[in-house]
TORBAVEX-265683 format. One record per residue (C-alpha): residue number from 1; x negated, y negated, z. Coordinates in steps of 0.05 Angstrom, whole numbers, plus 5000, padded with zeros to 4 digits. Example, Ala and Ser with C-alpha at 12.3 -4.5 7.8 and 13.67 -1.06 7.14 Angstrom:
2
seq_east_north_up
1_4754_5090_5156 .
2_4727_5021_5143 .
This chain:
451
seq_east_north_up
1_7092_2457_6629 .
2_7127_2407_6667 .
3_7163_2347_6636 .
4_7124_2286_6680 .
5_7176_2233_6692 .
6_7157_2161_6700 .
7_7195_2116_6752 .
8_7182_2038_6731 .
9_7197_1993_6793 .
10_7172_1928_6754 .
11_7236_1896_6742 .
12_7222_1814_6736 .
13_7291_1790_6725 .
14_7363_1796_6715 .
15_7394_1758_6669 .
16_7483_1782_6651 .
17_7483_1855_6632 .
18_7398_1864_6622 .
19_7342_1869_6659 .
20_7278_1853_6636 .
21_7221_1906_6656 .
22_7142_1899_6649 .
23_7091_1953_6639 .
24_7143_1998_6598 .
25_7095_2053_6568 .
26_7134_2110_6570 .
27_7197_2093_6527 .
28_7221_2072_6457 .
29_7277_2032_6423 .
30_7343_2057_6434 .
31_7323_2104_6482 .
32_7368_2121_6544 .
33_7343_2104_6621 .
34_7367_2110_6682 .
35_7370_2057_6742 .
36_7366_2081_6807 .
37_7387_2039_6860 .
38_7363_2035_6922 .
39_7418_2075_6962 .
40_7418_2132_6904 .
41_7466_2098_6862 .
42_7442_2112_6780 .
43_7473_2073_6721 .
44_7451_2077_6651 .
45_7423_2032_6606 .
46_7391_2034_6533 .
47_7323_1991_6523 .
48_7348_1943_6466 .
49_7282_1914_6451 .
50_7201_1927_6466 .
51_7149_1871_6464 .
52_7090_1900_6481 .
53_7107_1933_6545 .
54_7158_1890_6567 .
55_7228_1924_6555 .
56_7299_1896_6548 .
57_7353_1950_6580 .
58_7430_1940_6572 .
59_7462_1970_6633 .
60_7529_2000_6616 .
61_7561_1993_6680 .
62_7533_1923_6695 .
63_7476_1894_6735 .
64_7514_1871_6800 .
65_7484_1890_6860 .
66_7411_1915_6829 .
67_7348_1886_6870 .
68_7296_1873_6828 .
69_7229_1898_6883 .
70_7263_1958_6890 .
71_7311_1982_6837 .
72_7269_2032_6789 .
73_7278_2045_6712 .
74_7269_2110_6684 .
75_7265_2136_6616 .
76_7296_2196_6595 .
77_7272_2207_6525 .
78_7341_2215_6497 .
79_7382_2169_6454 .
80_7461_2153_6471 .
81_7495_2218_6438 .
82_7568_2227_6453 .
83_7602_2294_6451 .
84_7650_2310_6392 .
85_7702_2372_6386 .
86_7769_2382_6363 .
87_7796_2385_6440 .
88_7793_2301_6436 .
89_7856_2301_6392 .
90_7915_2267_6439 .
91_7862_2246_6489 .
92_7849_2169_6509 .
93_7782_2151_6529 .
94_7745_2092_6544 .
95_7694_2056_6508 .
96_7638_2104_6533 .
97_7672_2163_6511 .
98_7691_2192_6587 .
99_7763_2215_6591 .
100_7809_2162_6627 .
101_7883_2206_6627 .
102_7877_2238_6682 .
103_7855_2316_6643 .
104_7791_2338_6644 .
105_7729_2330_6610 .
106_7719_2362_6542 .
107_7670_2423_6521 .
108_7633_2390_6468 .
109_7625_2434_6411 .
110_7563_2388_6393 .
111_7529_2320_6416 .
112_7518_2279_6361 .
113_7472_2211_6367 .
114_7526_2141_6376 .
115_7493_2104_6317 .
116_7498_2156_6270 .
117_7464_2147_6210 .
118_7476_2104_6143 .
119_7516_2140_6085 .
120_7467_2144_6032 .
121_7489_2101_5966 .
122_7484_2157_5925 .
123_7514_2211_5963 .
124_7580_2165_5966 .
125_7648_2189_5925 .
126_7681_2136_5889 .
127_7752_2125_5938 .
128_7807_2148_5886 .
129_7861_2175_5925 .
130_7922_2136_5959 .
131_7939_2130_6024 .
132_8022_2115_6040 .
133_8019_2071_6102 .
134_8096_2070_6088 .
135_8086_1987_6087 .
136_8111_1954_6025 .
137_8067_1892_6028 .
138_8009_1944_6027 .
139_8024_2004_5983 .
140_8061_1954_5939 .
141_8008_1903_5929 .
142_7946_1916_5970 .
143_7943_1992_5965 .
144_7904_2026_6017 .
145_7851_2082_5986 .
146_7819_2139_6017 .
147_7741_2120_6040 .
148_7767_2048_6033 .
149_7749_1987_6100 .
150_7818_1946_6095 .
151_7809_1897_6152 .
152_7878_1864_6175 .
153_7863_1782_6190 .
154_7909_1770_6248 .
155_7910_1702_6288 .
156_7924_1705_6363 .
157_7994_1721_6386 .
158_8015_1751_6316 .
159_8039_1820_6321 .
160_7966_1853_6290 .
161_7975_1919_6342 .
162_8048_1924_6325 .
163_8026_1931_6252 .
164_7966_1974_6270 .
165_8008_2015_6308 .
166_8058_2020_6251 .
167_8002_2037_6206 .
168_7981_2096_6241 .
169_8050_2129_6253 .
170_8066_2129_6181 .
171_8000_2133_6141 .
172_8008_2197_6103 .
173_7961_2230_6049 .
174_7974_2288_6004 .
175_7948_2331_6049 .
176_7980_2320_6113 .
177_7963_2370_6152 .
178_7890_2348_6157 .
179_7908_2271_6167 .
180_7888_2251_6236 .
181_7870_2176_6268 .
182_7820_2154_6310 .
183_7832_2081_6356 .
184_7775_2044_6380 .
185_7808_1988_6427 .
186_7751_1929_6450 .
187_7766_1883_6503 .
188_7841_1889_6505 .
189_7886_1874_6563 .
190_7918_1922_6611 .
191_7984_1910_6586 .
192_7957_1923_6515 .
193_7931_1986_6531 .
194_7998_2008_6559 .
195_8022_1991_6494 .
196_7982_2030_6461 .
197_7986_2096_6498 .
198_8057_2090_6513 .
199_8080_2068_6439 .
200_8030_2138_6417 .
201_8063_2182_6457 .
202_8129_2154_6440 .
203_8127_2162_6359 .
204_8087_2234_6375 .
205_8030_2211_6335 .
206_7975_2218_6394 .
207_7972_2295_6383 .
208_7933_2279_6321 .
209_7899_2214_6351 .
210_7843_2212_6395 .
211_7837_2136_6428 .
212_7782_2098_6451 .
213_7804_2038_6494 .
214_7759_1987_6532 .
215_7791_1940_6568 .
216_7777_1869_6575 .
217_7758_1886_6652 .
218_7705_1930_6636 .
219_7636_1916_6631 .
220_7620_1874_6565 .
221_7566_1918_6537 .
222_7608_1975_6535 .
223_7648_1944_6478 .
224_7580_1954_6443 .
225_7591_2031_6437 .
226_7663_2029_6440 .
227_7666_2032_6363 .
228_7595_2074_6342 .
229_7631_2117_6392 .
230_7700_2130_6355 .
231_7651_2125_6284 .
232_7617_2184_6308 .
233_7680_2219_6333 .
234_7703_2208_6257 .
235_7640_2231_6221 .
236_7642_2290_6262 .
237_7719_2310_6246 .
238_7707_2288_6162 .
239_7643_2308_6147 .
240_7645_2373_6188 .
241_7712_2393_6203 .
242_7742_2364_6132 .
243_7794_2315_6162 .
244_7812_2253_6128 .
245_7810_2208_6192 .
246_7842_2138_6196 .
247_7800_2090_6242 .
248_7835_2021_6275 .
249_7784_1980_6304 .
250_7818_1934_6342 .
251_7791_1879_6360 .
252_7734_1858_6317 .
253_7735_1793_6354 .
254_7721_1820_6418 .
255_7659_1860_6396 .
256_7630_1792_6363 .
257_7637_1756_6426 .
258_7601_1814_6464 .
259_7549_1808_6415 .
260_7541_1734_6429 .
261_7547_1744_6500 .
262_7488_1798_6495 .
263_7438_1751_6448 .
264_7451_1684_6487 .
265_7430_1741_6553 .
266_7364_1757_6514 .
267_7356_1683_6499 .
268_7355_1695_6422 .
269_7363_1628_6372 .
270_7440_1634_6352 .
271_7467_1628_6281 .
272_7531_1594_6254 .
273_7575_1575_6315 .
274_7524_1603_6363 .
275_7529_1675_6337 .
276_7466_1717_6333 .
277_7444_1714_6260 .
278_7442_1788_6258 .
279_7512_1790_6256 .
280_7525_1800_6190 .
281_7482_1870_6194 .
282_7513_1890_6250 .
283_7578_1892_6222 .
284_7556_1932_6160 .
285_7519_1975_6204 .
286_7604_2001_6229 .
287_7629_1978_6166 .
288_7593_2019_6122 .
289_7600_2087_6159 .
290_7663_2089_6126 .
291_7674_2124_6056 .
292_7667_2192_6028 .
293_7612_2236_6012 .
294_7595_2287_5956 .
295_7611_2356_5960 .
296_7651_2337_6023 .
297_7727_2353_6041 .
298_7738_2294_6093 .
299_7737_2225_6081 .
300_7735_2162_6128 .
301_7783_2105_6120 .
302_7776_2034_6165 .
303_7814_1988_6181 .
304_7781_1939_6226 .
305_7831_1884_6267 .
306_7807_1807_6289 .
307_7832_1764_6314 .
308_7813_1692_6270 .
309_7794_1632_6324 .
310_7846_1582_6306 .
311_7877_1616_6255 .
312_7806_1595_6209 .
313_7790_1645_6161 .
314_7722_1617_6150 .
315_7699_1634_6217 .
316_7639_1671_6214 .
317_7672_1740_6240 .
318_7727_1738_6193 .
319_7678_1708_6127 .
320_7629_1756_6151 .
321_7673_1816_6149 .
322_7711_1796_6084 .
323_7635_1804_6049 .
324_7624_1876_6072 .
325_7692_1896_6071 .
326_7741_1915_5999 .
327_7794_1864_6007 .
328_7837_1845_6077 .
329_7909_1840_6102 .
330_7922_1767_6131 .
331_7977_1759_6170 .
332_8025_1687_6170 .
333_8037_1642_6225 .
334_8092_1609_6178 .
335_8121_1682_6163 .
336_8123_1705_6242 .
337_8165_1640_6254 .
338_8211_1656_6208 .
339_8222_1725_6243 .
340_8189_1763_6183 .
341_8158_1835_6206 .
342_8106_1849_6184 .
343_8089_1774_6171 .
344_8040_1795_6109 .
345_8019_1732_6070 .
346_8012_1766_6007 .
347_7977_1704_5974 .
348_7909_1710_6005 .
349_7914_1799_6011 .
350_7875_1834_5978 .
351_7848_1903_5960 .
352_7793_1914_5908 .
353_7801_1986_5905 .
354_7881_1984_5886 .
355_7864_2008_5821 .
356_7829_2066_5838 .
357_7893_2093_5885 .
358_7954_2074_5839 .
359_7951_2135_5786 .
360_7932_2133_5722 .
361_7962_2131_5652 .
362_8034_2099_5648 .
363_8037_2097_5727 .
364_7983_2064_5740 .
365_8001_2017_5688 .
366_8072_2000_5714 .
367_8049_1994_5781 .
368_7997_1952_5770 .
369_8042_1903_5720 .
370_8089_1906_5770 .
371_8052_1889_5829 .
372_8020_1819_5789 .
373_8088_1801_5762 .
374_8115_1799_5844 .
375_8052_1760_5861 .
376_8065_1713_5801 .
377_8137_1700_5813 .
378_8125_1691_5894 .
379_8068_1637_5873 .
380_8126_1601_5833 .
381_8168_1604_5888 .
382_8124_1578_5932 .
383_8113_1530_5884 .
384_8179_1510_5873 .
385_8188_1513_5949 .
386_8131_1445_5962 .
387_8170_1409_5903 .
388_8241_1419_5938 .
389_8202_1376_6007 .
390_8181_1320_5959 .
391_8243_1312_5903 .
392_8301_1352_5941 .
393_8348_1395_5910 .
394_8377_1351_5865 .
395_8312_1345_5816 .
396_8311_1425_5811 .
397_8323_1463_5754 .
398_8364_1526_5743 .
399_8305_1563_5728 .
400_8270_1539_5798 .
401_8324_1557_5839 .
402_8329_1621_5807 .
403_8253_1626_5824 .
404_8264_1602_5899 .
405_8321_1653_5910 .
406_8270_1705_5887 .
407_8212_1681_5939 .
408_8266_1682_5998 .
409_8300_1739_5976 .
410_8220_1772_5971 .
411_8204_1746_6042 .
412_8261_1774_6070 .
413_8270_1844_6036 .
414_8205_1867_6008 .
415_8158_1837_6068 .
416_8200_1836_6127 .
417_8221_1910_6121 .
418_8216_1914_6198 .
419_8189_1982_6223 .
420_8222_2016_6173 .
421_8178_2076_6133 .
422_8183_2069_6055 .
423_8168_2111_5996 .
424_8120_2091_5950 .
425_8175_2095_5898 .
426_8224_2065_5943 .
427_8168_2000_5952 .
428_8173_1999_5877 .
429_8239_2005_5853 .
430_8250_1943_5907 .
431_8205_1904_5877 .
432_8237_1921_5814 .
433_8304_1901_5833 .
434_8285_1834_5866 .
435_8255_1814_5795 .
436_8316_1820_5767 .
437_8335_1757_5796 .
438_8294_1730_5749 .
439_8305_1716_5672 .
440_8274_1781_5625 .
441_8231_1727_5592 .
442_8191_1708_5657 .
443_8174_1778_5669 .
444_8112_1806_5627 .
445_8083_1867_5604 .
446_8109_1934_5625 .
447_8140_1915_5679 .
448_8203_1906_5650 .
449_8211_1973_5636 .
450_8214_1996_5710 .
451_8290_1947_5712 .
C-alpha cells in the first residue's frame, strides 16, 4: 500500500525563521517537513508547536524568499535524526551535522533521533573518576570528574576558546586510548572558526575530535540543533562504542539568544530579561545528557562555555546554568590585565564533585587539605591586598606581607602557568611549595605534611 503524502499550501504568515500553517492534520510535534518552493527549491523545517491545526515550522535554512499562496508544507513523518559512526572522528561539520571540510559525506553506521532521550535517575553512575585537564587551577582546586557538566564563565574578550582549546589537547583519563572530544561551536565568527580548526590540526588532537561549528552567518535556528547534534554524536560513541567523550559547548550565550530570537518569533510572553521562561528546562534538557550510566563502559563529560553580558554573573544564562550544572570555572577580567593565562578566579570556582575524583584514603585527604589551605591563604592575600589601597605599606605587618607575597607569587606561578601541561603531582607539589612562604602555624591539617 502506498504511503499518501499530504502537500499543505495554507501558509498565513511569515514571521523570522517560522511560518505559521492552518489546517495541519497530517503531522505531529517535532516532526520533520519539507517546504517546497515554488521553482522546486525544498528546505526543511520541524513543526515546533500544534494548536489545533494550526502548526508552527522552524525552517533550517531560513524563510527568505518563501511566498506564502504558493509555497507548500509537507510532512514527512520522521523526526530530526542525525547519522552517527566512528568515520566522524577528525571531521568538522556544521551545526546540522553535514560535512563542511571539503571530504565526503559519512556512511552512518546508524541514525539516531537529535533530542535523544533523558538519562534515567536511576540508571546514572555516581562520577568517581578524574579527569587531568593538565590545568593547575582545575585539577588543583576545581577537579574535573568523569560524567561531570563543568561550565567555564567567561566574559567577552577573555581568552574562554584559548582555554577550551587547551582543555581538550591535554585532558587525559586513565584510559587514553578511548578518550576522544566532541566541539559544538554556536554562532561564532569566521575568524573563530579558523581558530578552531587550525589550532586542532596543529596540536594533532582533531584525529580524535569530531567538531561541530555554526557560524554566526548561518541561519539562527540552526544553533538550535547545533548542540542535540554533537549530544547525540556523544551518546552514540559512550553508550555504544564505550568512549569516554569530552564535550565543549561553546557558546552557551549564543544558543540563549537564538532561543529568544525564536520565542519573541512565536510571540511567546518572555521571562527575566525577555528570555522565554522555558529556559531553564531547556538547558537541563543538554545539560543533563551528560553523566554515566550502569553497566556502561563510556561516560559523557561537559563542559559548556558563555559568555556573561557585562561580565554579570547573575544573568539569567549564567544563574540558570550554575543551578543545573556541578560547580563552574569563572574567568577574571582583573587576572587577564595582569597578563595571567589562564586568568582563573579561583574565589568564585567551583566543583561539587572534587571529592569524588581526588582518591581516597591519605590522598584524598592531602589533596583535599591542600587544596582549602591555597584557597584560604589566597583569600588572606586578597585580603591583605584591599588593606594595602586604604593604609599603605607602612601599616602592614610581617605576617601580611608574607601573606601578599604568597597571593602574587600564587597568581603568577600556580594560575598563570601559560599553556604549559602539568602533572597532577606536579600541580600539587607547587602548591606545596608556594605555602611554604608561609609560617608552619598558618597552615592546617595534613597539609603540612606534603612540605
Amino acid at each position: 500500500m502506498d504511503l499518501i503524502v499530504r502537500e499543505y499550501r495554507t501558509i498565513s504568515y511569515i514571521s523570522g525563521p517560522l511560518i505559521f500553517a492552518e489546517k495541519i492534520t497530517g503531522g505531529g510535534l517535532g516532526e520533520m517537513c519539507v517546504i517546497t518552493l515554488p521553482g522546486g527549491e525544498k528546505r526543511t523545517g520541524q513543526i515546533l508547536q500544534l494548536k489545533g491545526d494550526r502548526a508552527v515550522i522552524q525552517v533550517l535554512e531560513g524563510t527568505s524568499g518563501i511566498d506564502t499562496d504558493s509555497a507548500a508544507v509537507v510532512p514527512t513523518g520522521e523526526v530530526a535524526t542525525v547519522g552517527v559512526s566512528k568515520e566522524m572522528f577528525g571531521r568538522v561539520f556544521n551545526g546540522l551535522g553535514a560535512p563542511i571540510d571539503g571530504l565526503p559525506p559519512i556512511i552512518p553506521d546508524k541514525h539516531m533521533p537529535v533530542n535523544g532521550l533523558p538519562m534515567n535517575p536511576v540508571a546514572r553512575e555516581k562520577p568517581d573518576f578524574f579527569i587531568q585537564t593538565g590545568i593547575s587551577s582545575i585539577d588543583g582546586l576545581n577537579t574535573l570528574v568523569r560524567g561531570q557538566k563543568l561550565p567555564i564563565f567567561s566574559g567577552a574578550g577573555l581568552p574562554a576558546n584559548e582555554l577550551a582549546l587547551q582543555v581538550v589537547r591535554q585532558s587525559r583519563v586513565s584510559e587514553a586510548a578511548d578518550f576522544c572530544v566532541i566541539l559544538g561551536a554556536m554562532g561564532i565568527t569566521s575568524r573563530e572558526a579558523f581558530f578552531f580548526r587550525e589550532s586542532l590540526g596543529e596540536t594533532g588532537a582533531m584525529e580524535r575530535t569530531i567538531a561541530f561549528i555554526n557560524e554566526a552567518s548561518d541561519p539562527t535556528i540552526e544553533r538550535l540543533f547545533t548542540p542535540r547534534i554533537a549530544l547525540t554524536t556523544a551518546e552514540y560513541l559512550a553508550f555504544e562504542k564505550g568512549y569516554h567523550v569530552m564535550v565543549v559547548l561553546t557558546d552557551m550565550t549564543a544558543y540563549c539568544e537564538a532561543l529568544r530570537e525564536i520565542g519573541s518569533a512565536r510571540e511567546e510572553i518572555p521571562g527575566r530579561r525577555s528570555y522565554p521562561g522555558y529556559m531553564y528546562t531547556d538547558l537541563a534538557s543538554l545539560y543533563e545528557r551528560a553523566g554515566r550510566l550502569h553497566e556502561r563502559k563510556g561516560s559523557i563529560t561537559m563542559m559548556p562555555i558563555l559568555t556573561m553580558p557585562d561580565d554579570d554573573i547573575t544573568h539569567p544564562i549564567p544563574d540558570l546554568t550554575g543551578y543545573i550544572t556541578e560547580g563552574q570555572i569563572v574567568l577574571s577580567r582583573a587576572l587577564h590585565r595582569k597578563g595571567v593565562y589562564p586568568p582563573i578566579d579561583v574565589m568564585p570556582c567551583l566543583s561539587r564533585l572534587m571529592n569524588l575524583g581526588i582518591g581516597k584514603g591519605k590522598t584524598r585527604d592531602v589533596h583535599r587539605a591542600l587544596a582549602d589551605n591555597l584557597y584560604s591563604a589566597y583569600a588572606r592575600g586578597a585580603d591583605v591586598r584591599r588593606l594595602v589601597t586604604i593604609v599603605g605599606e607602612e601599616g602592614m605587618t610581617e605576617l601580611d606581607r608574607k601573606f601578599l607575597t604568597f597571593s602574587e607569587e600564587f597568581e603568577k606561578r600556580f594560575i598563570g602557568q601559560g599553556a604549559g601541561n602539568r602533572t597532577i603531582d606536579e600541580t600539587l607539589d607547587l602548591g606545596a611549595e608556594l605555602l611554604s612562604i608561609l609560617p608552619e602555624r598558618e597552615i592546617a591539617g595534613v597539609a603540612r605534611k606534603v612540605k
